[in-house]
Chimera marker file (.cmm) of the C-alpha trace (Angstrom):
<marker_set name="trace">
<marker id="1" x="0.000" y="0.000" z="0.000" r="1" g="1" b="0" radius="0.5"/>
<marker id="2" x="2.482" y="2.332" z="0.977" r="1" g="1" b="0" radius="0.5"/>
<marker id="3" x="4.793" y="1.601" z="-2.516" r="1" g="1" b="0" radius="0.5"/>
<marker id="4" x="1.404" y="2.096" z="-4.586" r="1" g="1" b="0" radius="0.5"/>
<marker id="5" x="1.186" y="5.588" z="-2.359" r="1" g="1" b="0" radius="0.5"/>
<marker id="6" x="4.692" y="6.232" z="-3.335" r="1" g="1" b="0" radius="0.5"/>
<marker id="7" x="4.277" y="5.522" z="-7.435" r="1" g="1" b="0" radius="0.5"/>
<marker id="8" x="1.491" y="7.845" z="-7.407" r="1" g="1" b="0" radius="0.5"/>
<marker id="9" x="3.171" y="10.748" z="-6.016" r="1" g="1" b="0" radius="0.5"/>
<marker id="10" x="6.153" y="9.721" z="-8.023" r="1" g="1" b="0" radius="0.5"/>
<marker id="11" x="3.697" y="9.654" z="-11.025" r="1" g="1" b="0" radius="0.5"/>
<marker id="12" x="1.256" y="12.637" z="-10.252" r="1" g="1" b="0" radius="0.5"/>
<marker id="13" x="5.030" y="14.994" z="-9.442" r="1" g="1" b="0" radius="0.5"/>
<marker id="14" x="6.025" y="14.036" z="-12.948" r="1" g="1" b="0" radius="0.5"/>
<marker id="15" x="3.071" y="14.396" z="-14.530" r="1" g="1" b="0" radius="0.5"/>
<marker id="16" x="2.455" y="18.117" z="-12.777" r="1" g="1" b="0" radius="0.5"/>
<marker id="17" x="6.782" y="18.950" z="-13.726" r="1" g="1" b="0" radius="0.5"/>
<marker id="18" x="6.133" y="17.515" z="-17.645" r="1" g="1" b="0" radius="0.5"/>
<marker id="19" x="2.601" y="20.048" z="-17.645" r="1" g="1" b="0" radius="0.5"/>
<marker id="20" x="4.285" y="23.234" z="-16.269" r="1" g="1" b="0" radius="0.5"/>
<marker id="21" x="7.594" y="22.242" z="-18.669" r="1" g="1" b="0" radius="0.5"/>
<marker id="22" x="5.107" y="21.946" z="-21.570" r="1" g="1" b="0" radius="0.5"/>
<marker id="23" x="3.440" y="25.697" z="-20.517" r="1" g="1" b="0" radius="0.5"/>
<marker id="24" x="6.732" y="26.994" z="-19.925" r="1" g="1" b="0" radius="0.5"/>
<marker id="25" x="7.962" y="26.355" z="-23.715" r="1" g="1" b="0" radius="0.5"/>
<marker id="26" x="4.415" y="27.014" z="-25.128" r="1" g="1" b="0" radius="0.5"/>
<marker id="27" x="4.975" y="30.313" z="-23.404" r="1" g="1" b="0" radius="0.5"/>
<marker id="28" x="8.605" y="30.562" z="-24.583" r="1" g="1" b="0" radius="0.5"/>
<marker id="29" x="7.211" y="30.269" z="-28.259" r="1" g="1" b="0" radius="0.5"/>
<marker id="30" x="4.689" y="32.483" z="-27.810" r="1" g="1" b="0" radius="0.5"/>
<marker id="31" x="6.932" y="35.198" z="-26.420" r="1" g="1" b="0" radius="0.5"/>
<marker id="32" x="9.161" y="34.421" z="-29.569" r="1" g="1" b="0" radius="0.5"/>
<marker id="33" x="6.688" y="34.674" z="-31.889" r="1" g="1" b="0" radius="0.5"/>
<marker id="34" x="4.803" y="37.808" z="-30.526" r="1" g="1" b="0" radius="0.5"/>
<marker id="35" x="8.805" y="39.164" z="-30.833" r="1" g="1" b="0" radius="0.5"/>
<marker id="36" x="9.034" y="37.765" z="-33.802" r="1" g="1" b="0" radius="0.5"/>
<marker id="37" x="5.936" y="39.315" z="-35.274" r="1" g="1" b="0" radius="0.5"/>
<marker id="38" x="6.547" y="43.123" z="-33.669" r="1" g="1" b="0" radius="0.5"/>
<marker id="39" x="10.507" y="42.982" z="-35.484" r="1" g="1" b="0" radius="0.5"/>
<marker id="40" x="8.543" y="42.674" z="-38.388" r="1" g="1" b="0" radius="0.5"/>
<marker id="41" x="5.926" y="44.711" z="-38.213" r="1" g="1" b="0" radius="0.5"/>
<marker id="42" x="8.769" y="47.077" z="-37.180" r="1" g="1" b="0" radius="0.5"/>
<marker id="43" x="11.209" y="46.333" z="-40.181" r="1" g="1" b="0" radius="0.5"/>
<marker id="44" x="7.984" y="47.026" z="-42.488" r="1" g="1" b="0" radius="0.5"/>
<marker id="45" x="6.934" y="50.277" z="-40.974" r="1" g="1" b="0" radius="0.5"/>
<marker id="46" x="10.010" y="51.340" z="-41.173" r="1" g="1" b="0" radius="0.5"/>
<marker id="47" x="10.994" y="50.242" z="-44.711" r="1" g="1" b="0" radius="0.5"/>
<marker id="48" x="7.277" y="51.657" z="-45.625" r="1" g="1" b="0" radius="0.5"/>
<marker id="49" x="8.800" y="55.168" z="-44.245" r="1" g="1" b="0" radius="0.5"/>
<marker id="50" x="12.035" y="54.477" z="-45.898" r="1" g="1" b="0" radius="0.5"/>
<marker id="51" x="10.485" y="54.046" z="-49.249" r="1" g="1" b="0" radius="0.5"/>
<marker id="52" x="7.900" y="57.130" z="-48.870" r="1" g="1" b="0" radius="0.5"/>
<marker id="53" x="10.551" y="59.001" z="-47.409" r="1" g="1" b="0" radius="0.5"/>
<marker id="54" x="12.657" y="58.182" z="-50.798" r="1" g="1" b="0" radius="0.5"/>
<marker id="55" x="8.906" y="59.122" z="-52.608" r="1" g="1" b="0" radius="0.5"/>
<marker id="56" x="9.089" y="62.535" z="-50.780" r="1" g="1" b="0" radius="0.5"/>
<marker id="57" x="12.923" y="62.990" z="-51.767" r="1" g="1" b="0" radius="0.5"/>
<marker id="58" x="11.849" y="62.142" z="-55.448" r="1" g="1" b="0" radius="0.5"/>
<marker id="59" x="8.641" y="64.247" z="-55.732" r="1" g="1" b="0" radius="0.5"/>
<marker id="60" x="10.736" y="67.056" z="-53.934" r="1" g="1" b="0" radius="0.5"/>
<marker id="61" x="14.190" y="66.791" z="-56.744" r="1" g="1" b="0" radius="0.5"/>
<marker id="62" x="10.919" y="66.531" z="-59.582" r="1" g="1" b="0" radius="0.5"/>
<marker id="63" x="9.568" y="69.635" z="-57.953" r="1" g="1" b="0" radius="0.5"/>
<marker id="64" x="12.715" y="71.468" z="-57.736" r="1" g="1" b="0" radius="0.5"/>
<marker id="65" x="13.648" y="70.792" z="-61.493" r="1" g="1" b="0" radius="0.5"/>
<marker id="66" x="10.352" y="72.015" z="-62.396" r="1" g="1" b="0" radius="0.5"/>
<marker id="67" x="10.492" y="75.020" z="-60.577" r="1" g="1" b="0" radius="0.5"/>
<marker id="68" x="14.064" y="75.531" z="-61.971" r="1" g="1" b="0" radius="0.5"/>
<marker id="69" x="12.823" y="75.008" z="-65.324" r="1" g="1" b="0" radius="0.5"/>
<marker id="70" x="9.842" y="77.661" z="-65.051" r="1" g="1" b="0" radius="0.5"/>
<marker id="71" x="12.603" y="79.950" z="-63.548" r="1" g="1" b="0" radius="0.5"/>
<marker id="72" x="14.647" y="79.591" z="-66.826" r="1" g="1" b="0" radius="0.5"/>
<marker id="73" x="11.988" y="79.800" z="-68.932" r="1" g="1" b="0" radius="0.5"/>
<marker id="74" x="10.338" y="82.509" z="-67.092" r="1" g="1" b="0" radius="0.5"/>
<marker id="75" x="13.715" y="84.546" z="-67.268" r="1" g="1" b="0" radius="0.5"/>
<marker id="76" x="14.469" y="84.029" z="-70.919" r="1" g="1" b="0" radius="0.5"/>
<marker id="77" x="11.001" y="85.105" z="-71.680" r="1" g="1" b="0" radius="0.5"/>
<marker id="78" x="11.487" y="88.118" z="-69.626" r="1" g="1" b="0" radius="0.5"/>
<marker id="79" x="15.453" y="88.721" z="-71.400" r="1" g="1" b="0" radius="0.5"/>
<marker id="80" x="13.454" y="88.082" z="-74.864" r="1" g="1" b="0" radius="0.5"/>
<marker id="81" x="10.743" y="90.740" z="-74.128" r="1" g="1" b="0" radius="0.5"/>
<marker id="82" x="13.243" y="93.071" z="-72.859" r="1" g="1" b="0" radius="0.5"/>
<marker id="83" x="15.555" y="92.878" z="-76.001" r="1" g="1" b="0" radius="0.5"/>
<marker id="84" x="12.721" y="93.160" z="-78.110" r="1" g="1" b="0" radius="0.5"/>
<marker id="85" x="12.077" y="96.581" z="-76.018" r="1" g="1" b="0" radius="0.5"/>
<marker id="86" x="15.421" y="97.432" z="-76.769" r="1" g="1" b="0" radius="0.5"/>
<marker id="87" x="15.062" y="96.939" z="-80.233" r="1" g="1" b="0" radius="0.5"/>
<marker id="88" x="11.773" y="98.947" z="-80.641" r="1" g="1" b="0" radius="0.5"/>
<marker id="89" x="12.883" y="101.205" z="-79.266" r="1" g="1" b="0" radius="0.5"/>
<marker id="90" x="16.208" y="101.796" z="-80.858" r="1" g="1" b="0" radius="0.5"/>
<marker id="91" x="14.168" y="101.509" z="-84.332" r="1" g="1" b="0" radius="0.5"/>
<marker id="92" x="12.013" y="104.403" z="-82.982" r="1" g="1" b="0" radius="0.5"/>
<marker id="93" x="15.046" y="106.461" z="-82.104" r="1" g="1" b="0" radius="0.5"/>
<marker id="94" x="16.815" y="105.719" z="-85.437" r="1" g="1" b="0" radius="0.5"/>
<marker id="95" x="13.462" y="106.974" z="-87.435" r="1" g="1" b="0" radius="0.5"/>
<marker id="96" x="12.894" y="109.804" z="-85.810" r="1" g="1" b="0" radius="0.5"/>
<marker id="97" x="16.545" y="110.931" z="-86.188" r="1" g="1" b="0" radius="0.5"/>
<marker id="98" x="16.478" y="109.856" z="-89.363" r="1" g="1" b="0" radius="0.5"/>
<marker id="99" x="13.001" y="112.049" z="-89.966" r="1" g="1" b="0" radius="0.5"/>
<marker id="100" x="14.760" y="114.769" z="-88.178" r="1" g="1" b="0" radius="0.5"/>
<marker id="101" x="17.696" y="114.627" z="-90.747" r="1" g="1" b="0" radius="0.5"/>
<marker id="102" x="15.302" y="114.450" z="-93.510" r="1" g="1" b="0" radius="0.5"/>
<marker id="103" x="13.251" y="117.104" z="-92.291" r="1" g="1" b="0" radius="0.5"/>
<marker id="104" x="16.477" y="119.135" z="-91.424" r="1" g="1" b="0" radius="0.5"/>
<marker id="105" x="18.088" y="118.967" z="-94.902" r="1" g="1" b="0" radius="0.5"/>
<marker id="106" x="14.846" y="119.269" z="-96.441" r="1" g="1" b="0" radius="0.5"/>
<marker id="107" x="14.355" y="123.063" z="-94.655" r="1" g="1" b="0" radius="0.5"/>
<marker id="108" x="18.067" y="123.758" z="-95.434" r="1" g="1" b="0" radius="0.5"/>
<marker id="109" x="17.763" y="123.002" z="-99.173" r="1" g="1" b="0" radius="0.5"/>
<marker id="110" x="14.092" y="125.125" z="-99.570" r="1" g="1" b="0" radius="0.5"/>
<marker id="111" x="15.950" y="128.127" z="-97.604" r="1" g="1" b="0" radius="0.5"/>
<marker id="112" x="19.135" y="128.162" z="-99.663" r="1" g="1" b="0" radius="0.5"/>
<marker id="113" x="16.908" y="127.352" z="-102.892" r="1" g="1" b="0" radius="0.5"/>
<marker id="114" x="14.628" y="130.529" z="-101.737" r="1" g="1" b="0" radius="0.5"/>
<marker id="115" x="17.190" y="132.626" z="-100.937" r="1" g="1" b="0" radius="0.5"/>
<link id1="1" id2="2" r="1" g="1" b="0" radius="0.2"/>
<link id1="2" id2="3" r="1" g="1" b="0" radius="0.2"/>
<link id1="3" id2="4" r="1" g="1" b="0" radius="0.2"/>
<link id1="4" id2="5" r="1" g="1" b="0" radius="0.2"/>
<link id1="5" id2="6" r="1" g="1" b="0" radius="0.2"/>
<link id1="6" id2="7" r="1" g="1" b="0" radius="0.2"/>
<link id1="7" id2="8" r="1" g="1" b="0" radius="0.2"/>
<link id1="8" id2="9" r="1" g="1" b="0" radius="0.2"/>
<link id1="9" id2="10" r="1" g="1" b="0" radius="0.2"/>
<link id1="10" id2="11" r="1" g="1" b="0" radius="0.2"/>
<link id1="11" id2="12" r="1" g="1" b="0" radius="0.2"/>
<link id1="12" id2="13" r="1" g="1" b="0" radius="0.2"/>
<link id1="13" id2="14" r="1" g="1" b="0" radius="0.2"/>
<link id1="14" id2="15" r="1" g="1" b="0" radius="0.2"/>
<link id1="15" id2="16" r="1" g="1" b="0" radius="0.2"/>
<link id1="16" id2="17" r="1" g="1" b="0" radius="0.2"/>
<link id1="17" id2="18" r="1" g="1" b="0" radius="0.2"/>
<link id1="18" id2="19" r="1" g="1" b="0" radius="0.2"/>
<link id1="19" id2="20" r="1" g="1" b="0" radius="0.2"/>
<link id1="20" id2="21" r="1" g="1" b="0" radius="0.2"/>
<link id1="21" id2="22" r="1" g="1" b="0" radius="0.2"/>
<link id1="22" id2="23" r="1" g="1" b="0" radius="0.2"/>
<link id1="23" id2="24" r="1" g="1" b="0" radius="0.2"/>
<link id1="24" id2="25" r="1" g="1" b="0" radius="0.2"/>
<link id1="25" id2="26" r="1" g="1" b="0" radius="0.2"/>
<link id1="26" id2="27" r="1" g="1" b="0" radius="0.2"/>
<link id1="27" id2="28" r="1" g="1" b="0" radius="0.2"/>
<link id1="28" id2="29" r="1" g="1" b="0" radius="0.2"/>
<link id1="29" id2="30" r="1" g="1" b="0" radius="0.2"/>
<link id1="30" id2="31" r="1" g="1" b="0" radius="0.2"/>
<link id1="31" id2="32" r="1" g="1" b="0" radius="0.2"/>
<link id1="32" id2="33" r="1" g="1" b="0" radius="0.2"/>
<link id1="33" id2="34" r="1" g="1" b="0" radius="0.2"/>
<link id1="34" id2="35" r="1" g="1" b="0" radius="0.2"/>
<link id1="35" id2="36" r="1" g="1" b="0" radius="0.2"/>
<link id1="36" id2="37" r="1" g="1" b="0" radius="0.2"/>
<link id1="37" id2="38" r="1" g="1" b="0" radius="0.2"/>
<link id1="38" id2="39" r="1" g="1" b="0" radius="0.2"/>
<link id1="39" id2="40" r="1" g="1" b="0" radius="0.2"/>
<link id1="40" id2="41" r="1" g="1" b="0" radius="0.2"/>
<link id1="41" id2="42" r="1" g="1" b="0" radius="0.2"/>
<link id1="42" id2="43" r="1" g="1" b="0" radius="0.2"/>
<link id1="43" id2="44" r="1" g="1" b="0" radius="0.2"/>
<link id1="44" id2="45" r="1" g="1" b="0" radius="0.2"/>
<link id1="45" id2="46" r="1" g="1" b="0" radius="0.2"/>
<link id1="46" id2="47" r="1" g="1" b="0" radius="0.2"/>
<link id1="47" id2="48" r="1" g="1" b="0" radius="0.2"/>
<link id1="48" id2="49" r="1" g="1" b="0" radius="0.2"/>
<link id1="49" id2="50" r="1" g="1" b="0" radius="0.2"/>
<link id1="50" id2="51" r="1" g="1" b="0" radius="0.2"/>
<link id1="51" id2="52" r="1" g="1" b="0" radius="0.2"/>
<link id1="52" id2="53" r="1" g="1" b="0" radius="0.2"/>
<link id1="53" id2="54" r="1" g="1" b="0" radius="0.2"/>
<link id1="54" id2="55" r="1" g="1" b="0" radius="0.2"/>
<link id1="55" id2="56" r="1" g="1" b="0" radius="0.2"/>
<link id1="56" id2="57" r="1" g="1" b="0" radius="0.2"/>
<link id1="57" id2="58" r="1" g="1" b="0" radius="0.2"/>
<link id1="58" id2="59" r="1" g="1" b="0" radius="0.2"/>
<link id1="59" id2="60" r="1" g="1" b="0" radius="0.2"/>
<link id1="60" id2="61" r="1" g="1" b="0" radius="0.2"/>
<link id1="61" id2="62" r="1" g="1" b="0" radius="0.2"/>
<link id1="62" id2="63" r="1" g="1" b="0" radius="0.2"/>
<link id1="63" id2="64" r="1" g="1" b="0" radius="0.2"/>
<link id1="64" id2="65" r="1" g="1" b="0" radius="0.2"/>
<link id1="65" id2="66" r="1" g="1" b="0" radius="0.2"/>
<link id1="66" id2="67" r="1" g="1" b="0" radius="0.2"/>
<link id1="67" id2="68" r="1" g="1" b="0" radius="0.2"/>
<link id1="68" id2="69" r="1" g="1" b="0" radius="0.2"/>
<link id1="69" id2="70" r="1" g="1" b="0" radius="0.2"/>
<link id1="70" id2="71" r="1" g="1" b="0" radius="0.2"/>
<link id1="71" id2="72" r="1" g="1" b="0" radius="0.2"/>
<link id1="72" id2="73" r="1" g="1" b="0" radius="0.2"/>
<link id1="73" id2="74" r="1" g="1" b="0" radius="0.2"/>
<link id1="74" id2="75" r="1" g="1" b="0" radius="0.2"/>
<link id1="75" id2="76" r="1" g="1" b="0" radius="0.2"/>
<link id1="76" id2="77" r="1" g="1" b="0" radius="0.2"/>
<link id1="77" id2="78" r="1" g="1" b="0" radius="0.2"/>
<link id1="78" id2="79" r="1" g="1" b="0" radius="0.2"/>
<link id1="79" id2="80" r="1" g="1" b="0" radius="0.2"/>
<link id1="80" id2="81" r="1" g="1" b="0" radius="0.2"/>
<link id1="81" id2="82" r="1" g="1" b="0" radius="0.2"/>
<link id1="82" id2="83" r="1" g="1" b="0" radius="0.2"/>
<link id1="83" id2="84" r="1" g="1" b="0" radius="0.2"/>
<link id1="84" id2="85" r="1" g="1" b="0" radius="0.2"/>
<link id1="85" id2="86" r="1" g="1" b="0" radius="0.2"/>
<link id1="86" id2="87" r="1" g="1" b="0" radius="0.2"/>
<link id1="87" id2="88" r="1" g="1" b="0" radius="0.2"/>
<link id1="88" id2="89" r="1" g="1" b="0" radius="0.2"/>
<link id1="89" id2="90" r="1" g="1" b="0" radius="0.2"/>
<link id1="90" id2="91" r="1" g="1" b="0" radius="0.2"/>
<link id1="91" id2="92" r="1" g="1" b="0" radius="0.2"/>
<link id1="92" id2="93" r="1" g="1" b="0" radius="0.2"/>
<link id1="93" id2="94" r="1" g="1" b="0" radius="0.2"/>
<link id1="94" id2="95" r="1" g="1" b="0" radius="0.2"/>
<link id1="95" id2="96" r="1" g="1" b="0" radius="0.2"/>
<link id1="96" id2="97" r="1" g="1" b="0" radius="0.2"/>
<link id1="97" id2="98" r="1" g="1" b="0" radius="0.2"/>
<link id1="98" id2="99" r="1" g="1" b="0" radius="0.2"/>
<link id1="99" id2="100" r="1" g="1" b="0" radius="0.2"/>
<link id1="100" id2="101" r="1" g="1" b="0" radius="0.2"/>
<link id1="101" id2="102" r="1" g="1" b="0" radius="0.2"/>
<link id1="102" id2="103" r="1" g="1" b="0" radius="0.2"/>
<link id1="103" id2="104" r="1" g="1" b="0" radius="0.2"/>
<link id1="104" id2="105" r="1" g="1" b="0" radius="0.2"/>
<link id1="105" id2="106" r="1" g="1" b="0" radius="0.2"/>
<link id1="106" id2="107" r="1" g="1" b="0" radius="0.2"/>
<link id1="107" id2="108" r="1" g="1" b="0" radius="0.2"/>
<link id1="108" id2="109" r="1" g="1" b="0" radius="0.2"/>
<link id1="109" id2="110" r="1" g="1" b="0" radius="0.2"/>
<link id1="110" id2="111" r="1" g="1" b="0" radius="0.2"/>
<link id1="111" id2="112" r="1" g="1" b="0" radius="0.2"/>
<link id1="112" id2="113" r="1" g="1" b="0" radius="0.2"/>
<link id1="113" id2="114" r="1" g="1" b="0" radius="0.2"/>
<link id1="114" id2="115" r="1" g="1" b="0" radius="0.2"/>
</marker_set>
């Protein structure tokens, strides 16, 4: 009786040590996957912001070269404009001194030829 009483303890300590040994490592695996799981959900975020960041970067160099391009464009329209100012108005000058000359030698010629 008392070697049956003995096996049973025996038995029901093992049993009870092979259980919490069991939970321990189901718990161990579960910690290691829930770790597991939040490094990559991490990794991916951050890749995610890596590669929008890298987006951003890219849609901010395309912005800047467009911007630099209207700039350009926008001041050789503007150095156009103003040398076709220039050139107006040097035309205007030149015919109106050449209309003075004209008018001038036309005066001088009808006073000599009258007097």
């Amino acid at each position: 009786m008392m070697m049956m009483m003995v096996v049973v303890v025996v038995l029901v300590v093992v049993v009870v040590l092979v259980v919490v040994v069991v939970l321990v490592v189901v718990l161990v695996l579960v910690v290691v996957v829930v770790l597991v799981l939040v490094v990559v959900v991490v990794v991916v975020v951050l890749v995610m912001m890596m590669v929008l960041m890298m987006m951003m970067v890219l849609m901010m160099v395309v912005l800047v070269v467009v911007l630099v391009v209207v700039v350009v464009l926008v001041v050789v329209v503007v150095v156009l404009v103003l040398v076709l100012v220039l050139v107006v108005v040097v035309v205007v000058v030149l015919v109106v001194v050449v209309v003075f000359v004209v008018v001038v030698v036309f005066v001088v010629v009808v006073v000599l030829v009258v007097v």
